[in-house]
N, C-alpha and C positions, 0 to 999 in steps of 0.2 A: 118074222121080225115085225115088231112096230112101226108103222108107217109118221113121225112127226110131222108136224104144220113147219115149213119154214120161210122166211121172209127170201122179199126178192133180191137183195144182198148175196144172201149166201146161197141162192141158186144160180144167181151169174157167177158165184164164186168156181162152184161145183162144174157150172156150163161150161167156164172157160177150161178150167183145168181137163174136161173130157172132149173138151170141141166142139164145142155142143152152141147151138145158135136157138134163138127163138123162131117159132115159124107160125103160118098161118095155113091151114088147108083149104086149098085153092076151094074157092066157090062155097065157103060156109065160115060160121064166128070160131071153127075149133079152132087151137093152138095146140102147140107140142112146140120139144125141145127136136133139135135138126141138126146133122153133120151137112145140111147144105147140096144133097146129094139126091133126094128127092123130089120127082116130077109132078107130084101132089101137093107137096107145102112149095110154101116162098119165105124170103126170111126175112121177118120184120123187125122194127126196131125194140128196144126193150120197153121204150115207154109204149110204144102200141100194144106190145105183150102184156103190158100191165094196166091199162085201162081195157083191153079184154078181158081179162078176170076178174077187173071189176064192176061191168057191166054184167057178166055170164054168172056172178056169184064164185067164182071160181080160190083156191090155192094150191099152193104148193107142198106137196109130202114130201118126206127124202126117208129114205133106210137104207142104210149101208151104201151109198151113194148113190142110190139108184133114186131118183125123180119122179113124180106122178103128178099130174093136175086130177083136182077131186072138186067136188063143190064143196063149199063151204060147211064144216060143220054145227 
């Protein structure tokens, strides 16, 4: 499948409906999407999630509802 660019709209659309929270991996600038349930991320808020990817170059892919951060192409 093709992975799409999509905005952060419709990835908190997608987050919310699978449960899915923003996170940070303790101890470094990564982010990922979190059910909240790992003791590696923390969960941050959406605007912190989104000035990380814009500082890291970073967005959002989706296909078939599956999610990915990628840099920027």
């Amino acid at each position: 499948m093709v992975m799409e660019r999509i905005d952060l709209k419709k990835a908190q659309a997608i987050a919310k409906n699978k449960g899915l929270k923003p996170g940070k991996v303790k101890g470094t600038e990564g982010v990922q999407f979190t059910k909240g349930k790992n003791d590696r991320l923390t969960v941050i808020t959406w605007e912190e999630f989104e000035k990380i990817l814009e500082a890291r170059g970073l967005d959002i892919y989706e296909s078939g509802g599956w999610m990915k951060i990628m840099k920027k192409a």
